[in-house]
Backbone as CSV, one residue per row, in Angstrom:
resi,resn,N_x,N_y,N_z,CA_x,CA_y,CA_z,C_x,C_y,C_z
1,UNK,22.444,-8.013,6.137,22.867,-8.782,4.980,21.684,-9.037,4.053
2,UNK,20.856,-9.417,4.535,19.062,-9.454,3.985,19.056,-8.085,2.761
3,UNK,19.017,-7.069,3.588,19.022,-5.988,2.605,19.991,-5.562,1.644
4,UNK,21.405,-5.464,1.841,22.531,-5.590,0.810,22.017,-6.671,-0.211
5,UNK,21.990,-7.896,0.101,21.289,-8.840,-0.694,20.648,-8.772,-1.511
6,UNK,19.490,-8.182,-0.870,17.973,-7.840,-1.650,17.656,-6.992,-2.485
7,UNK,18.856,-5.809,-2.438,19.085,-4.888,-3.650,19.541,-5.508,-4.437
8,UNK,20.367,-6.558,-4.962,20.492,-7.083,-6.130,19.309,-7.107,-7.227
9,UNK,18.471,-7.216,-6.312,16.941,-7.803,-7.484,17.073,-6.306,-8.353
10,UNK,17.130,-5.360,-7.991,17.538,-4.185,-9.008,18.533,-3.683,-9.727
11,UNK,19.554,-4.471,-9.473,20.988,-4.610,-9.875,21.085,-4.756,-11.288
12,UNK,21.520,-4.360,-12.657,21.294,-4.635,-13.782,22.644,-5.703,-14.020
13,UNK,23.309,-5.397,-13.184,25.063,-5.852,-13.379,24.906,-7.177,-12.739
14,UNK,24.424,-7.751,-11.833,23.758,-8.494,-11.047,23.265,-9.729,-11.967
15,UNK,22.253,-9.420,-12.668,21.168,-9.988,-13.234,22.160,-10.399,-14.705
16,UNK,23.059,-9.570,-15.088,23.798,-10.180,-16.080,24.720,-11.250,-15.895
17,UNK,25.348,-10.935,-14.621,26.563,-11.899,-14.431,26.694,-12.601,-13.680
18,UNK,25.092,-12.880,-13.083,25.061,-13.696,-11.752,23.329,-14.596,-12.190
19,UNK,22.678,-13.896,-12.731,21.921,-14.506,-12.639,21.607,-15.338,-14.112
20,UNK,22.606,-14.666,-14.966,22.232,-15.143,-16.003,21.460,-14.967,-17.545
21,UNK,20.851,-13.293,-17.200,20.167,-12.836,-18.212,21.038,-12.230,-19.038
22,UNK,20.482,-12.156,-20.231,21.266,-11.859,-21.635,21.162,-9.953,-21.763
23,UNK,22.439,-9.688,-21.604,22.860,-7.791,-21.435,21.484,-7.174,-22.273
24,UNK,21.420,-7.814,-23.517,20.600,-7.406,-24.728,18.915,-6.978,-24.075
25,UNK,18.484,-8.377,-22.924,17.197,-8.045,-22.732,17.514,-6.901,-20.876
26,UNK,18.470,-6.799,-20.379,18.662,-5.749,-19.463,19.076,-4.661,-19.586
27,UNK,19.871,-4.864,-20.440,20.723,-2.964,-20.591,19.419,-2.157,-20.837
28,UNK,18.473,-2.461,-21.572,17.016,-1.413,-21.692,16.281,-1.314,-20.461
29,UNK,17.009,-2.104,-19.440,15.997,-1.560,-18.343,17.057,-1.228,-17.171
30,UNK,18.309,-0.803,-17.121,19.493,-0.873,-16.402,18.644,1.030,-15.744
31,UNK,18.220,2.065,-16.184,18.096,3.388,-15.554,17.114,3.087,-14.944
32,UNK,15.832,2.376,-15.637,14.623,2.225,-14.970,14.948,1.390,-13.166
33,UNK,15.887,0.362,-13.391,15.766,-0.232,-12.154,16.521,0.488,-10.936
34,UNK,17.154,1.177,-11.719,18.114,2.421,-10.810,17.635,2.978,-10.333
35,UNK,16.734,3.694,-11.131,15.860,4.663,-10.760,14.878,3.851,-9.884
36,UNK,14.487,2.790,-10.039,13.526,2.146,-8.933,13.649,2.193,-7.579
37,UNK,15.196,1.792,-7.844,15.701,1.307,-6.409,16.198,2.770,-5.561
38,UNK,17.076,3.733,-5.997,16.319,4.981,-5.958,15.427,5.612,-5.463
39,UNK,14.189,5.723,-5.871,13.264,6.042,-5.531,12.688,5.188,-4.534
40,UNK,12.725,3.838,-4.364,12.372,3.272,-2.903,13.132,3.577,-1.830
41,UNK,14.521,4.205,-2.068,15.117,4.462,-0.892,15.184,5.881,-0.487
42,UNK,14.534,6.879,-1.279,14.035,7.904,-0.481,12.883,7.953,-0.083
43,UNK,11.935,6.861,-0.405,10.860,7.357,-0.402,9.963,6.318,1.454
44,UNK,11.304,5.063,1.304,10.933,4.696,2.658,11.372,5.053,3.993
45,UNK,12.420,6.250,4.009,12.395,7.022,5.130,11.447,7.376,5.705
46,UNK,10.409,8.165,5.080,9.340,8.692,5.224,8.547,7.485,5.366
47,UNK,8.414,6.495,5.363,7.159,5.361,5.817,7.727,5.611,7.043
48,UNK,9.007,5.086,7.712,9.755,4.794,8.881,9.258,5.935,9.655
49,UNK,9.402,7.175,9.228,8.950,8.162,10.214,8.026,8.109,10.581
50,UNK,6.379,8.065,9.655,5.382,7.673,10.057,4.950,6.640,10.899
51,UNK,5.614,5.424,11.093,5.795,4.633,12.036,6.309,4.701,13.758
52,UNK,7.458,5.048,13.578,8.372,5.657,14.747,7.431,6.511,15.270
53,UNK,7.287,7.749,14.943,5.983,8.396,15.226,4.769,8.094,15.979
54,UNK,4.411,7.001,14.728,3.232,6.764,15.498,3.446,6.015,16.795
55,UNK,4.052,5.036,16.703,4.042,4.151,17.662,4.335,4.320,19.413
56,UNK,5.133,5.795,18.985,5.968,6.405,20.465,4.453,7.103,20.865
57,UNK,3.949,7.988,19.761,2.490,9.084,20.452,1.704,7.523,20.949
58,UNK,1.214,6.553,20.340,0.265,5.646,20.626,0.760,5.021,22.053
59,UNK,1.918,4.682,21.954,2.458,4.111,23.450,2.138,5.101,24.648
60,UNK,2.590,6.290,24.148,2.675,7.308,25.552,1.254,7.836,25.796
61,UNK,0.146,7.809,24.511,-1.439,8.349,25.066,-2.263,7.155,24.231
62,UNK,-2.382,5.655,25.218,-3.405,4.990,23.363,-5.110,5.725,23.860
63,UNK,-5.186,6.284,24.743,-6.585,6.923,24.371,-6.673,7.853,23.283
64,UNK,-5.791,8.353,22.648,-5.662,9.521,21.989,-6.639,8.883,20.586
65,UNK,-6.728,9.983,19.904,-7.467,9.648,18.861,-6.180,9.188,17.790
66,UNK,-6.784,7.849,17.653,-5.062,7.324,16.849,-5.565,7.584,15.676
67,UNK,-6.966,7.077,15.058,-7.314,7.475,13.252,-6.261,8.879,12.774
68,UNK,-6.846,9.776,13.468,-6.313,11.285,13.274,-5.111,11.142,13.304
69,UNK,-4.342,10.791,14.495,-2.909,11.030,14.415,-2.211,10.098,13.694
70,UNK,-2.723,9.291,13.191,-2.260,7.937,11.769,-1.968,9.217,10.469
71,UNK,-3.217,9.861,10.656,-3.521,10.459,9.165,-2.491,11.900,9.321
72,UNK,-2.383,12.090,10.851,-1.611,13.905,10.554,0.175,13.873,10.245
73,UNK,0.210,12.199,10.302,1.794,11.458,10.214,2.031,11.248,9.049
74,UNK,1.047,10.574,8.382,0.746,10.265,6.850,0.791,11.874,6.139
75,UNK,0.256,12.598,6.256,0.303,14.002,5.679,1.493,14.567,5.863
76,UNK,2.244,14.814,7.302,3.400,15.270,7.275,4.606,14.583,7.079
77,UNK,4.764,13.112,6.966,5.848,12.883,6.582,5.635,12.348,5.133
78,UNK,4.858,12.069,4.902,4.612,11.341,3.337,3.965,11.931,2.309
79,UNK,3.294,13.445,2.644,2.704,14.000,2.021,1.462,13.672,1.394
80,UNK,0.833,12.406,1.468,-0.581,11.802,0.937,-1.337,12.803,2.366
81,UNK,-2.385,12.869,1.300,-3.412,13.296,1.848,-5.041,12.255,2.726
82,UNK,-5.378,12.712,3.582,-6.931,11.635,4.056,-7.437,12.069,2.888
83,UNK,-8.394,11.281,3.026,-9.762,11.359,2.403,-10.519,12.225,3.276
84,UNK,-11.425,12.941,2.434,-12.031,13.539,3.385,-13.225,13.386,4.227
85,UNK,-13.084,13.306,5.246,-14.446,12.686,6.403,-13.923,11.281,6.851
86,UNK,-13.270,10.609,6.053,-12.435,9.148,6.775,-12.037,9.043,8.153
87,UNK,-12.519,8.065,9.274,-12.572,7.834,10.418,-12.397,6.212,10.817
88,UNK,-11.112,5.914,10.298,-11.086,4.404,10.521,-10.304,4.099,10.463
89,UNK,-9.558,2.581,11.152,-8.633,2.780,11.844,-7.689,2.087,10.678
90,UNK,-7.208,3.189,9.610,-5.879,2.449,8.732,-4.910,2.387,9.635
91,UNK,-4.233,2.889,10.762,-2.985,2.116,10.872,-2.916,0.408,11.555
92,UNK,-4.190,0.243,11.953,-4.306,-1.246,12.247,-4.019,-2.528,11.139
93,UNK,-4.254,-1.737,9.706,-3.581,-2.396,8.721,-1.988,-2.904,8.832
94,UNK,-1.046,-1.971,9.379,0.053,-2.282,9.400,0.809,-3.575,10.380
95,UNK,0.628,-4.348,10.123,0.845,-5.412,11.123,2.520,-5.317,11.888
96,UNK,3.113,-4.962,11.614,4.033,-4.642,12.483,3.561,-4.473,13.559
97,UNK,2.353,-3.711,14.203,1.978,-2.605,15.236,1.530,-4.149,15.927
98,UNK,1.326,-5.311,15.644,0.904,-5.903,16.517,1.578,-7.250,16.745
99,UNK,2.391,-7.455,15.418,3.473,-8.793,15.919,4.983,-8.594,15.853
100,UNK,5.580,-7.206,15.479,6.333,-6.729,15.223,6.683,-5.389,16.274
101,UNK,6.228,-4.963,17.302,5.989,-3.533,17.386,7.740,-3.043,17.951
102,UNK,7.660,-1.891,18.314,8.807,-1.055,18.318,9.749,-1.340,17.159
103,UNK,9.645,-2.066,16.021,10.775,-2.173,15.385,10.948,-1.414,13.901
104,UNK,10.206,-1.158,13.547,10.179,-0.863,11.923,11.379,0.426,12.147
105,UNK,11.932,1.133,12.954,13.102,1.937,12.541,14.479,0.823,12.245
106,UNK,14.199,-0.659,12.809,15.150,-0.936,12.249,15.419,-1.141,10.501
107,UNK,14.799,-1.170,10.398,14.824,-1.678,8.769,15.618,-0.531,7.872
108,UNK,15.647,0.897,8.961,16.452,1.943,7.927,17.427,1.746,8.609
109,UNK,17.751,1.514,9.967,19.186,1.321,10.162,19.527,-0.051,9.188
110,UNK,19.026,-0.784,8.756,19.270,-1.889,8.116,19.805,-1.221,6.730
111,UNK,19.031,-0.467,5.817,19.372,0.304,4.832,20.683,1.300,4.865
112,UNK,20.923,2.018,6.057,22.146,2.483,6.385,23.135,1.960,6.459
113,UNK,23.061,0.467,7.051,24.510,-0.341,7.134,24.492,-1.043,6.098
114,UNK,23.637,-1.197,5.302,23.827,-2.222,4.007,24.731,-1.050,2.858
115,UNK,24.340,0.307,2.779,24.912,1.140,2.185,26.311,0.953,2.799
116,UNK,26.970,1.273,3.749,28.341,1.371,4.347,28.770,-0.035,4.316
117,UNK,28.224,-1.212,4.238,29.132,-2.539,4.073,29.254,-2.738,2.818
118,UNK,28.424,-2.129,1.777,28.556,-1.792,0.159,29.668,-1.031,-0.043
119,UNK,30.060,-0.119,0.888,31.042,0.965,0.352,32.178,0.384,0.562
120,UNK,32.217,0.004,1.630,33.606,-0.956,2.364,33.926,-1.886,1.253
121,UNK,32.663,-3.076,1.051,33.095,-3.983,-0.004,33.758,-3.476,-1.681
122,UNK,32.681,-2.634,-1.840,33.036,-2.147,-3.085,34.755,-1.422,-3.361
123,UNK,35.154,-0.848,-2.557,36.466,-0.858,-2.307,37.384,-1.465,-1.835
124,UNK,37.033,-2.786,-1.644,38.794,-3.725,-0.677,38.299,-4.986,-1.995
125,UNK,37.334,-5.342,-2.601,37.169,-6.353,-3.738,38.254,-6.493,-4.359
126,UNK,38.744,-7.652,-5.299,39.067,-8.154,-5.933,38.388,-8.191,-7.119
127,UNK,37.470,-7.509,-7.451,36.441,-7.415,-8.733,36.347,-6.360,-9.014
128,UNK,35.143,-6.202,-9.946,34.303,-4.771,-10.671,33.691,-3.875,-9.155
129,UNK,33.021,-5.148,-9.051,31.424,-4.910,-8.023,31.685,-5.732,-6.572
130,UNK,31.321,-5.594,-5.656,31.462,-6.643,-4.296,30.812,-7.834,-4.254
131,UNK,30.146,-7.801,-5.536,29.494,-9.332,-5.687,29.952,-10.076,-6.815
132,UNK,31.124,-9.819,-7.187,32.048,-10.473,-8.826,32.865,-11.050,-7.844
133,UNK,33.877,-10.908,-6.775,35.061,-11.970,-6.646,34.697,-12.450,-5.433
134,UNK,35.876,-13.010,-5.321,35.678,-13.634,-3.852,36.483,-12.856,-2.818
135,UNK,37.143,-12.062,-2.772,36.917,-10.538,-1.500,35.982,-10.337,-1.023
136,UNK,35.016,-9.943,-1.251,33.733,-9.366,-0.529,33.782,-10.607,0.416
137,UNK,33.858,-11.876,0.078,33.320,-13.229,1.130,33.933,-13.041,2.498
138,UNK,35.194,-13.100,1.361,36.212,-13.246,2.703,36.437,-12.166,3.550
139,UNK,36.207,-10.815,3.282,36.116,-9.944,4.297,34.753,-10.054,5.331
140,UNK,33.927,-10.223,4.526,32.583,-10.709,5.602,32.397,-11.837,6.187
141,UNK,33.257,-13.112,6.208,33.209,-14.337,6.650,34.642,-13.818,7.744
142,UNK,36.001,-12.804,7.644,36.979,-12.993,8.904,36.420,-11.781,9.569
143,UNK,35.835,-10.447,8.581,35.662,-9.553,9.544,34.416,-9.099,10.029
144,UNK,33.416,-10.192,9.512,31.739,-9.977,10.222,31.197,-11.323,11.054
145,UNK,31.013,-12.351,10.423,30.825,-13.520,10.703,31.303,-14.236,11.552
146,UNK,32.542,-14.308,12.021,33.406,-14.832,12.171,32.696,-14.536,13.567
147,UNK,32.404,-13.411,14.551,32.623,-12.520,15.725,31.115,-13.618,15.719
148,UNK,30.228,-13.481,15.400,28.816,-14.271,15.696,28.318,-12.650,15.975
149,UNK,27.354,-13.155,17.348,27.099,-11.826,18.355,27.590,-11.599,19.417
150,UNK,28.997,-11.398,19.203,29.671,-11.260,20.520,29.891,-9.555,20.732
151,UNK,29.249,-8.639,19.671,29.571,-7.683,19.556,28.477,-6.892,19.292
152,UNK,27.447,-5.823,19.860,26.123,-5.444,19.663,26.659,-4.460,17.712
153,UNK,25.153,-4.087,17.220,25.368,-4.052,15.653,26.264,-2.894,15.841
154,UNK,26.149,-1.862,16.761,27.336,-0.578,16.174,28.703,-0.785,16.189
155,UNK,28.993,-1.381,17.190,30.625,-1.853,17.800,30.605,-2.764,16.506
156,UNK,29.804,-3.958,15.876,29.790,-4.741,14.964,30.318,-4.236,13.287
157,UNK,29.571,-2.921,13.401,29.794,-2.358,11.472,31.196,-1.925,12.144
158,UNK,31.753,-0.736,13.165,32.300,-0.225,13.356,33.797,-0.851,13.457
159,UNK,33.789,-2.478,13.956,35.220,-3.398,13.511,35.068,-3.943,11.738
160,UNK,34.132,-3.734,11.338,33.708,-4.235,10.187,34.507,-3.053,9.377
161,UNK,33.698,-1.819,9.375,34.437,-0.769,8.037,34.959,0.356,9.125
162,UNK,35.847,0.038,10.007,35.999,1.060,10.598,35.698,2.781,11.151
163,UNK,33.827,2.371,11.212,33.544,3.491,11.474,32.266,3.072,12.294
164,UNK,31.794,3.842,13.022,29.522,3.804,13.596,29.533,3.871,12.454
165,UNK,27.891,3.678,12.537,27.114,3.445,11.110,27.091,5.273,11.005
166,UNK,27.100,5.559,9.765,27.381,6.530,9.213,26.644,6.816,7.964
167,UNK,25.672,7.685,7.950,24.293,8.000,7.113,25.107,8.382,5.341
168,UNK,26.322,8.738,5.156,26.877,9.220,4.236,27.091,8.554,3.246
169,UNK,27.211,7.368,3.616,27.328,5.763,2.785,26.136,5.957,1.982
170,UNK,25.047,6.177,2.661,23.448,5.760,1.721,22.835,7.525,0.996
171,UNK,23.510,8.588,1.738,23.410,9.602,0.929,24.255,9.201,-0.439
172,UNK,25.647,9.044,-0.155,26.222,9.311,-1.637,25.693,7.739,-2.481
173,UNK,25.247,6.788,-2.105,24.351,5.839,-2.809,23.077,6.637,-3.565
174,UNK,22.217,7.083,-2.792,20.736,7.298,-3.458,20.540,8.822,-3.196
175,UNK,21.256,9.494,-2.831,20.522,10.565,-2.631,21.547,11.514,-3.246
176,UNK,22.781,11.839,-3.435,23.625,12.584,-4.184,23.846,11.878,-5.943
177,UNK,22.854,10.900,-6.115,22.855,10.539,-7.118,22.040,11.363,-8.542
178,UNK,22.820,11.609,-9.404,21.394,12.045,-10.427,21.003,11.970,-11.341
């Protein structure tokens, strides 16, 4: 819900009719934020991989030379390049790795189900958008909320929009978009 949420901040439709700004000073920035939001959501798969990655090689060998294998993760999934001769330990920057660890793949399953509870909402609404009426509430207050955690997250989306989480939701969102 965090993340469905949190895409609003790029929302141009959002920011007009919810938050209050005048069409006049958003409609000039309605492609740019599209395109923002967009481009953060292809582009943080590829952090996630680099993570997942790392964290499974570091668990299963931490003698291994982690600088290097930080940087050969960074190159192949993200395409940035090292510096050259650099020997230090950037992934210790990432604090996940030490108060957070095993988790950062959730955050794209988080992005996956926020796409598919978007799709669901956006079609059973009472509005334009799933955030104009009061449908969207009430389907997520009898058919999400309601259960608490009596139900782990797949069985959870899956009574929710009648399906597993399903990657197709966030393709035809950001990635069949153009």
């Amino acid at each position: 819900m965090a993340i469905l949420f949190g895409r609003l901040a790029t929302d141009a439709d959002w920011m007009i009719r919810h938050v209050g700004m005048a069409p006049s000073d958003v409609e000039p920035l309605r492609e740019g934020l599209r395109e923002t939001a967009r481009t953060r959501q292809l582009l943080f798969p590829r952090w996630v991989l680099v993570m997942v990655h790392f964290e499974r090689a570091l668990y299963r060998d931490p003698s291994a030379d982690v600088n290097r294998l930080w940087w050969d993760l960074v190159e192949r999934y993200q395409g940035v390049s090292r510096l050259e001769g650099r020997d230090a330990p950037d992934w210790a920057c990432k604090i996940h790795l030490a108060v957070a660890p095993v988790y950062y793949h959730n955050y794209l399953l988080g992005d996956l189900m926020a796409s598919q509870i978007q799709a669901l909402l956006d079609g059973k609404g009472d509005a334009p958008r799933w955030f104009d009426g009061a449908g969207s509430g009430t389907v997520l207050r009898e058919r999400l909320f309601r259960d608490g955690a009596r139900y782990d997250w797949n069985e959870t989306l899956r009574r929710l929009t009648g399906e597993p989480l399903d990657p197709r939701h966030y393709v035809a969102q950001f990635v069949a978009t153009s």
